[in-house]
C-alpha positions as CSV (number, residue, x, y, z in Angstrom):
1,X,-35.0,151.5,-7.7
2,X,-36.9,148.3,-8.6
3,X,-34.5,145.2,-8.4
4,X,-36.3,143.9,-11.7
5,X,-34.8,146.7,-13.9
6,X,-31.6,145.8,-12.7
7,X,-32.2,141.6,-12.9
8,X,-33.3,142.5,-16.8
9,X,-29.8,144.6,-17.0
10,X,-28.0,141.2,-15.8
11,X,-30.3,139.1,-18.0
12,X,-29.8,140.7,-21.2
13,X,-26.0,140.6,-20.3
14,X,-25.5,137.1,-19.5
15,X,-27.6,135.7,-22.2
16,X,-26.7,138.0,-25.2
17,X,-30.5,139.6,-25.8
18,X,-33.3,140.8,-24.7
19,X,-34.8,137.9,-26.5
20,X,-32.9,135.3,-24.5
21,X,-33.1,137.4,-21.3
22,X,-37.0,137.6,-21.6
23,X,-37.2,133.6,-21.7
24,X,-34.8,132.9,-19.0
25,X,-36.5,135.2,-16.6
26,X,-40.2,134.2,-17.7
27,X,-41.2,137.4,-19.1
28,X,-42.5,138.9,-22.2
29,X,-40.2,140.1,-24.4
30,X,-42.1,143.8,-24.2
31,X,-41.9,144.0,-20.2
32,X,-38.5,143.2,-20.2
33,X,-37.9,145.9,-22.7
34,X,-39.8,148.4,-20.7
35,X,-38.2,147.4,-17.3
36,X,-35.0,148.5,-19.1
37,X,-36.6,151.6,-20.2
38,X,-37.7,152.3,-16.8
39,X,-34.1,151.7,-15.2
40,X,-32.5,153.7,-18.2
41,X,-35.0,156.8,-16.9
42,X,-34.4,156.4,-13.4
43,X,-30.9,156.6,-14.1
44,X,-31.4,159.4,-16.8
45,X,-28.7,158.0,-19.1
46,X,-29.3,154.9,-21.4
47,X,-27.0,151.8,-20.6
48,X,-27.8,149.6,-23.7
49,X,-27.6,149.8,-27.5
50,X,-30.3,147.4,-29.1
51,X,-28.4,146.2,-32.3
52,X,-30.6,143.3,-33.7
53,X,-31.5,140.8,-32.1
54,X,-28.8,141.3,-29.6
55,X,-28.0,144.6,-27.4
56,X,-24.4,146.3,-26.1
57,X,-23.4,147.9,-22.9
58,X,-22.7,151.7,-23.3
59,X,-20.2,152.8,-21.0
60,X,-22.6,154.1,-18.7
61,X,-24.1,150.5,-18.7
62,X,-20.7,148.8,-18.3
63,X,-19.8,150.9,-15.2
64,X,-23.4,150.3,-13.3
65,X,-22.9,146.2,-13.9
66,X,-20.9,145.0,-11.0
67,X,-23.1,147.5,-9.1
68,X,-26.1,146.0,-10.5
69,X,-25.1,142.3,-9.4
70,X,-23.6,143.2,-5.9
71,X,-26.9,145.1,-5.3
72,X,-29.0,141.6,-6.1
73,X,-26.7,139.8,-4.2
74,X,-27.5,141.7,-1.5
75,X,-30.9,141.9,-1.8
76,X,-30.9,138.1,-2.0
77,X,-29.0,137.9,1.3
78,X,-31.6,140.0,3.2
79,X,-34.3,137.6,1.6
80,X,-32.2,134.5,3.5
81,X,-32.3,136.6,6.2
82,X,-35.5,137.8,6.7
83,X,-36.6,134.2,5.9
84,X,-34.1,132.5,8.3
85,X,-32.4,130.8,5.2
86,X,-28.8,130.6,5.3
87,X,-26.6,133.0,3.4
88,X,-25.4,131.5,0.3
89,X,-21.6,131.4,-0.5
90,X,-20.4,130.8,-4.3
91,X,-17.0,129.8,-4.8
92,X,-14.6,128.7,-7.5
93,X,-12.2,126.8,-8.9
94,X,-10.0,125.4,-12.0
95,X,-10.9,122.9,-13.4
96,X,-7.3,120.8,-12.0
97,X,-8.5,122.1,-8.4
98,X,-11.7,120.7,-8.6
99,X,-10.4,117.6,-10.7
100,X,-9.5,115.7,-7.1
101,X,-8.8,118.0,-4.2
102,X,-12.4,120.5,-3.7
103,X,-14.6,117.3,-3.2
104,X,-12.5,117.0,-0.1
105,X,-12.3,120.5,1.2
106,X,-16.2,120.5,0.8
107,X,-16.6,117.9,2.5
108,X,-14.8,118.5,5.4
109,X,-16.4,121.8,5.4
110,X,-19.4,120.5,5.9
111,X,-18.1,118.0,8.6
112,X,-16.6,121.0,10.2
113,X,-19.6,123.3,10.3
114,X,-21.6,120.8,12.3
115,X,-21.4,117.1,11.4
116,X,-25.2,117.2,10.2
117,X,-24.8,116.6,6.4
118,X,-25.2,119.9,4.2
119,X,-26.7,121.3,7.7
120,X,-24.6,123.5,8.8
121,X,-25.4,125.5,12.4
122,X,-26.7,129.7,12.2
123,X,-23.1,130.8,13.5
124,X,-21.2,129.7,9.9
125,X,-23.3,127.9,7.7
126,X,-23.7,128.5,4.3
127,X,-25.1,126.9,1.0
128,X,-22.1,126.7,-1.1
129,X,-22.3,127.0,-4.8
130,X,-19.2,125.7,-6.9
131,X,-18.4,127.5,-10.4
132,X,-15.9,125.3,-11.8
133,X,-14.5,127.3,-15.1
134,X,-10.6,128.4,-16.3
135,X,-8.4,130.9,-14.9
136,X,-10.0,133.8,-17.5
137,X,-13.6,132.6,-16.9
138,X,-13.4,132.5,-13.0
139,X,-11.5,136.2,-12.9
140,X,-14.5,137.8,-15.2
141,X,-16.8,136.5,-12.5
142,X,-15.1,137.3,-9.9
143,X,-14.3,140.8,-11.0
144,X,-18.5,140.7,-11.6
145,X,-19.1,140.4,-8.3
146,X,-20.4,136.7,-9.0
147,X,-18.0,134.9,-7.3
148,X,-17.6,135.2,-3.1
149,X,-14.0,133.1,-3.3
150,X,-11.9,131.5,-5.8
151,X,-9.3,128.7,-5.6
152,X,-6.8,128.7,-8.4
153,X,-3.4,128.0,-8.7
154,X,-0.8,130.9,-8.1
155,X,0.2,132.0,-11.8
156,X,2.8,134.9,-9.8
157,X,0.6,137.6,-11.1
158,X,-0.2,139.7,-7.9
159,X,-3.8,138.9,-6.5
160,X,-5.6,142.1,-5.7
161,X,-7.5,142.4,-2.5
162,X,-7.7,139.6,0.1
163,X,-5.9,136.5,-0.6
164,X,-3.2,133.8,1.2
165,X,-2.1,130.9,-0.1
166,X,-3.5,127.7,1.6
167,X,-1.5,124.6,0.4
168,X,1.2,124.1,-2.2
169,X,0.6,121.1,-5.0
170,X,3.3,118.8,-6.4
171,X,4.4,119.8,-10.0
172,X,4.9,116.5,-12.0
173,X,5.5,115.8,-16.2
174,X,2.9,113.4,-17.9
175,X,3.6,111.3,-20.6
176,X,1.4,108.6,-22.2
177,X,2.5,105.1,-21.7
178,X,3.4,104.7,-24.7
179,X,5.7,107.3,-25.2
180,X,9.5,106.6,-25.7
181,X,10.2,108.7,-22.4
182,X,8.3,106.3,-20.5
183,X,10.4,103.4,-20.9
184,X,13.3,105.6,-19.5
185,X,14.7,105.3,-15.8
186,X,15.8,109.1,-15.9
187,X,14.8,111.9,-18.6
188,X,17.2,115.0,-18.6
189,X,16.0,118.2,-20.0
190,X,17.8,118.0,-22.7
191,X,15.6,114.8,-23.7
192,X,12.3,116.5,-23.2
193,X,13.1,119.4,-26.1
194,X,12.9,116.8,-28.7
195,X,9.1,116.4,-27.9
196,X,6.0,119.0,-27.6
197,X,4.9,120.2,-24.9
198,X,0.8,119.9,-24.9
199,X,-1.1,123.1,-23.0
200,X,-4.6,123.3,-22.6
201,X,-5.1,127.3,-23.8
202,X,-3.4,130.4,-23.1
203,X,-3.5,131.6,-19.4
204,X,-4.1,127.2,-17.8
205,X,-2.0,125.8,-15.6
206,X,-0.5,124.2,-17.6
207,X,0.6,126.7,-19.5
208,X,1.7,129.1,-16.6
209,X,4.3,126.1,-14.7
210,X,5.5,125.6,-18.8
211,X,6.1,129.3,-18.7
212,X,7.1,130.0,-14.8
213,X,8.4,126.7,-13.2
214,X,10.3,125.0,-16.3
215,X,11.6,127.9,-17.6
216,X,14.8,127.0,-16.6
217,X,14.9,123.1,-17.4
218,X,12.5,124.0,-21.2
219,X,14.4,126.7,-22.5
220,X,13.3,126.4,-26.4
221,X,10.4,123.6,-26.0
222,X,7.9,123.5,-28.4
223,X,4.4,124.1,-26.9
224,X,1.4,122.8,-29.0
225,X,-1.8,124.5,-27.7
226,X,-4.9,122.4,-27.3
227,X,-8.0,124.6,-27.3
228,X,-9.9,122.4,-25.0
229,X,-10.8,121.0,-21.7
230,X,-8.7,120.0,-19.3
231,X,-9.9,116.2,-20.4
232,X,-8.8,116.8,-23.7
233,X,-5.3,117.8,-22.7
234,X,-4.8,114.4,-20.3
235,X,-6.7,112.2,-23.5
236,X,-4.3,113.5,-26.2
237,X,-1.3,113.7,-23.4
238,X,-2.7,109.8,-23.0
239,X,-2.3,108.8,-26.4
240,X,1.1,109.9,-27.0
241,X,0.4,113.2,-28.8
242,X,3.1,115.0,-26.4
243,X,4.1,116.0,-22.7
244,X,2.2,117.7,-20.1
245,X,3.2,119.8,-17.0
246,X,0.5,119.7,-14.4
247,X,-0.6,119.4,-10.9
248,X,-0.5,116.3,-9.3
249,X,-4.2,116.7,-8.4
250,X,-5.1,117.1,-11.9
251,X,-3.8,113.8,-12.7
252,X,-4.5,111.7,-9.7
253,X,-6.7,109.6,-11.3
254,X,-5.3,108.9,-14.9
255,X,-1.8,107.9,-13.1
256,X,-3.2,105.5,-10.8
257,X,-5.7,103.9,-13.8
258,X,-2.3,103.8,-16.0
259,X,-3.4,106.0,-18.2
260,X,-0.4,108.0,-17.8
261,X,3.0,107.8,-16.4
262,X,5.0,110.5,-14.5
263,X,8.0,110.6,-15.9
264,X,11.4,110.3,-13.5
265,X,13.4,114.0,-13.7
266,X,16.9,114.1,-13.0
267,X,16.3,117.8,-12.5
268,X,13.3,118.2,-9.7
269,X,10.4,120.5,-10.0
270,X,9.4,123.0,-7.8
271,X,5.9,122.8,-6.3
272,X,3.0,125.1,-7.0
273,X,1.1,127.4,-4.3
274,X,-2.6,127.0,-4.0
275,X,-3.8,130.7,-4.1
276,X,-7.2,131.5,-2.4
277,X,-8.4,135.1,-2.9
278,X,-12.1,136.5,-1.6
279,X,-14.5,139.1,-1.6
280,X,-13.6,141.9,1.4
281,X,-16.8,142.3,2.1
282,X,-19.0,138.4,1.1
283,X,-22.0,139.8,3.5
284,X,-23.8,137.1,5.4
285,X,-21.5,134.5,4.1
286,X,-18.3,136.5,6.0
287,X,-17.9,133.7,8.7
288,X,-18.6,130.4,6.3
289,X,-16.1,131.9,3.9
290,X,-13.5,131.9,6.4
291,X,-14.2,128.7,8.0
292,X,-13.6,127.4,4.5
293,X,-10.5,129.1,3.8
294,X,-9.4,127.5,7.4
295,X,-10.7,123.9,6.1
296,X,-8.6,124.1,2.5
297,X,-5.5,125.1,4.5
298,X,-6.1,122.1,6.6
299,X,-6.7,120.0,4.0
300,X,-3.1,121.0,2.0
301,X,-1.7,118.3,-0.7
302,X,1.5,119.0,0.4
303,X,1.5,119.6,4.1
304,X,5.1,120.8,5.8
């Protein structure tokens, strides 16, 4: 089967039409319709429905998807071979992993596999891609097949296939310096229902330690979602607009510029586990993808 029936499959899917999927890919509209024409007789069932301008997955076309992109990821991986390129290795993380603590693992990483700048040696090298996205964006890729490894933090939903934790994270409460809890010496949890609790969307972090690790001190809090960034949770948290409960990583910076304060529990918080989970089978990039898994477990927030 030509790989280009199955590139104008992914196309059309990742950019909503066959429109969008003709410009991205540098075709005429007409030849990417017929490539999909082609593929739909090789396979001898059709896999899209044209509706306008735009054009649906039939269930046939939904099932052959993560088969389409693993088989272009593999044919891309005998291209870097054949060519002597290295393999290419596409992780990702949350947006509050990659806020302070991936620039690190990446670069020892790349210190690690052979001190020569991105140049990493034939026996584990790699050219890594990072996808930074929320929890829900980085699981549909991953369970695309477009994602090799993902760092997120552990929401206590079991992880499917290969995964271990590699560091745990300090769990602290933000406030804006302004806020009357700031000025205190010791909040209880009986101060902290009188105030909202800002989370990012359903399914972020900040949500899920809300939800899983102050269940027991926020029984009845008032959470005020924030459909957003993680930016515009810390500016709004910032300027007083309620409480956050986040990763120290995600908020290294802002509490060290003053633009928020951690407030001073009298009840502590538990920590949060730093959950990597991977491909079984990544391909070329099998031995980069566990030399980095080894690096983030070396480079743990919180080591014991």
């Amino acid at each position: 089967m030509d790989s280009r029936y199955l590139r104008a499959l992914v196309a059309v899917v990742e950019h909503g039409g066959i429109s969008a999927a003709a410009q991205a890919l540098g075709y005429a509209q007409s030849s990417v319709s017929a490539q999909l024409k082609r593929l739909e007789a090789d396979l001898g069932v059709s896999v899209l429905v044209r509706a306008g301008t735009g054009a649906v997955l039939t269930e046939a076309g939904t099932r052959l998807l993560p088969h389409a992109r693993a088989a272009l990821a593999l044919e891309d991986q005998l291209r870097r071979a054949a060519l002597g390129d290295r393999p290419r290795l596409r992780i990702g993380a949350q947006e509050s992993l990659a806020h302070a603590w991936m620039p690190d693992v990446l670069a020892a990483f790349e210190y690690r596999e052979g001190g020569r700048g991105a140049g990493a040696d034939a026996d584990g090298g790699a050219d890594v891609e990072l996808t930074v996205a929320n929890r829900a964006a980085l699981e549909r890729r991953y369970a695309a097949g477009e994602l090799d490894l993902v760092f997120q933090y552990d929401n206590g939903v079991r992880a499917l296939g290969p995964h271990a934790v590699v560091g745990h994270d300090r769990t602290v409460l933000v406030a804006g310096p302004g806020h009357p809890l700031a000025r205190q010496e010791r909040v209880t949890p009986e101060q902290l229902l009188r105030y909202d609790f800002l989370v990012a969307e359903r399914g972020c972090t900040s949500e899920m330690l809300v939800d899983r690790l102050g269940r027991d001190l926020l029984s009845g809090a008032q959470v005020t979602m924030v459909q957003g960034s993680l930016s515009a949770l810390l500016r709004l948290t910032g300027h007083g607009q309620g409480l956050s409960l986040l990763p120290a990583l995600a908020v290294t910076r802002e509490l060290e510029d003053g633009e928020l304060v951690e407030l001073p529990l009298t009840a502590p918080l538990r920590p949060v586990a730093i959950l990597a989970q991977w491909r079984p089978r990544p391909g070329l990039a099998e031995t980069a993808l566990h030399a980095l898994i080894h690096t983030a477990r070396g480079a743990d927030p919180l080591p014991t």
